[in-house]
C-alpha positions as CSV (number, residue, x, y, z in Angstrom):
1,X,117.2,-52.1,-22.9
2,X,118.0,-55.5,-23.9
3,X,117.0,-59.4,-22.2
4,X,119.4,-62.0,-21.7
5,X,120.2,-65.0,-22.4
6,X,117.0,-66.6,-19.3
7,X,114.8,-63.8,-20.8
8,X,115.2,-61.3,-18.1
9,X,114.4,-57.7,-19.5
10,X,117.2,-54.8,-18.3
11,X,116.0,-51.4,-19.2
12,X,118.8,-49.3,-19.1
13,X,119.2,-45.5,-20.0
14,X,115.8,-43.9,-19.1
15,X,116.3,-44.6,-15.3
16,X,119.1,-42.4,-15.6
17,X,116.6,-39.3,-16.7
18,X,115.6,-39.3,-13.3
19,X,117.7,-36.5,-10.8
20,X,118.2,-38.8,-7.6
21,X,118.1,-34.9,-5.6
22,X,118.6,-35.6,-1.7
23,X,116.7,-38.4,-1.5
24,X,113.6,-37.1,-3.7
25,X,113.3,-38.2,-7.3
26,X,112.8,-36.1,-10.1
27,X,111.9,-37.3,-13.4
28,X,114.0,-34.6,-15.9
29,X,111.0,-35.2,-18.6
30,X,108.4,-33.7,-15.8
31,X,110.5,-30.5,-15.7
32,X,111.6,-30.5,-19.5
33,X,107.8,-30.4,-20.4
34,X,107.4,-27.4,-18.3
35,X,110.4,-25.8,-19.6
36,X,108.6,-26.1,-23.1
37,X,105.7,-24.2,-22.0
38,X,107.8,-21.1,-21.3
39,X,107.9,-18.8,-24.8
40,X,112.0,-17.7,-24.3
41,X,113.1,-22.0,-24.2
42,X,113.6,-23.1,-27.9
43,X,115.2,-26.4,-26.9
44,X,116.0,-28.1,-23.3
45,X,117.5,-30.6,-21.3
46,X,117.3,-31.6,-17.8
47,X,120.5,-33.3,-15.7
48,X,121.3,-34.5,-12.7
49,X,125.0,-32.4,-11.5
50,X,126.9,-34.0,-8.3
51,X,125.9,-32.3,-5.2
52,X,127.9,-32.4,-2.1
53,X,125.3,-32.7,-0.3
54,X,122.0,-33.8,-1.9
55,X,124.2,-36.2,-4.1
56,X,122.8,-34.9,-6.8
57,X,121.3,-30.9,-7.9
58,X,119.0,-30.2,-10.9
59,X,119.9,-28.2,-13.7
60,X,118.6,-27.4,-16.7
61,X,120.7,-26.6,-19.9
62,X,118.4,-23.8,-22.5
63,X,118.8,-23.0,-25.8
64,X,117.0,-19.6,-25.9
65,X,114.3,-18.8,-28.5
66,X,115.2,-16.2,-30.8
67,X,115.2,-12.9,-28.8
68,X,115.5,-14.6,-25.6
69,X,118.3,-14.8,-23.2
70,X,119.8,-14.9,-20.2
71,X,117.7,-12.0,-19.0
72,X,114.9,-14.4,-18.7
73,X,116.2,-16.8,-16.3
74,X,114.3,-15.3,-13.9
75,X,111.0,-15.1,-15.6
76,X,111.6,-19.1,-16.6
77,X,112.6,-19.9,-12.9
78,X,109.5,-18.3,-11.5
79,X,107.3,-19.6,-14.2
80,X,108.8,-23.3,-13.0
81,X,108.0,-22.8,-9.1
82,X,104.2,-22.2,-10.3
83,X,104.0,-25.6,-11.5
84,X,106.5,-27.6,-10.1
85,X,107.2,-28.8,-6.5
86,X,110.2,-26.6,-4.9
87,X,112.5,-29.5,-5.0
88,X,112.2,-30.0,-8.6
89,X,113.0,-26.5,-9.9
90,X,116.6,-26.4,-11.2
91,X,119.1,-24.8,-8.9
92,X,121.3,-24.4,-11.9
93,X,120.8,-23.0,-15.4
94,X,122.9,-22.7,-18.3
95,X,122.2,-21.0,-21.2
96,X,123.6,-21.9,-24.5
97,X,123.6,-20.7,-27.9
98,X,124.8,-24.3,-29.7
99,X,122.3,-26.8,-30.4
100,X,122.3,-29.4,-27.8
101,X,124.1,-32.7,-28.8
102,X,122.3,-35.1,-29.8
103,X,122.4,-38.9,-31.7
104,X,121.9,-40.0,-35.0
105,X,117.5,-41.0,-34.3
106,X,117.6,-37.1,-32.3
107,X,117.5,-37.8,-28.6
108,X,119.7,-35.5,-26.8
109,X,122.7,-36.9,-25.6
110,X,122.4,-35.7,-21.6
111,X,125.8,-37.5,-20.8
112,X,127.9,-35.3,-23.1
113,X,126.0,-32.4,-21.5
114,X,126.6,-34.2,-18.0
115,X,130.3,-34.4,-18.6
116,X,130.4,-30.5,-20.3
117,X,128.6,-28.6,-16.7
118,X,130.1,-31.6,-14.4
119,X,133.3,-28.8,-15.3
């Protein structure tokens, strides 16, 4: 964030890690944490895709632990509708084998992964 010049504060980025899906709001670190829990997801991100309808979908890009793979989509998908409200279970997965980008202090760079599955 950053505060100007009359001491205003703007926080800026982390409003954006929230999927604006069809009027409900779903906070990607909610569904990330969950993710975690799951033994095949080594590393994660949530995103918000354009929806032509809901204006935005979930989906969550997986870096598989080793052994793990695609196969298990629907083991992580079911293991997210047991602790997650319907709405805020991704409706698309991608699995990956490349780390996911990320910034010089770590933090995933979810725009560069917005712009890659936006495809």
């Amino acid at each position: 964030g950053f505060m100007d010049e009359e001491g205003y504060l703007y926080v800026v980025d982390r409003i954006k890690d929230m999927v604006l899906r069809g009027g409900e709001n779903v906070y990607c670190v909610e569904v990330e944490s969950a993710l975690f829990e799951h033994d095949s997801v080594k590393d994660c991100a949530v995103i918000g895709l354009p929806h032509d309808k809901l204006g935005e979908e979930v989906a969550a890009v997986i870096v598989p632990a080793d052994g793990h793979g695609e196969h298990s989509e629907h083991e992580v998908l079911a293991h997210l509708k047991s602790r997650l409200a319907g709405f805020k279970v991704p409706s698309r997965v991608f699995w990956r084998q490349a780390e996911l980008p990320r910034n010089a202090t770590g933090k995933v760079l979810k725009k560069d992964l917005r712009d890659e599955y936006s495809k």
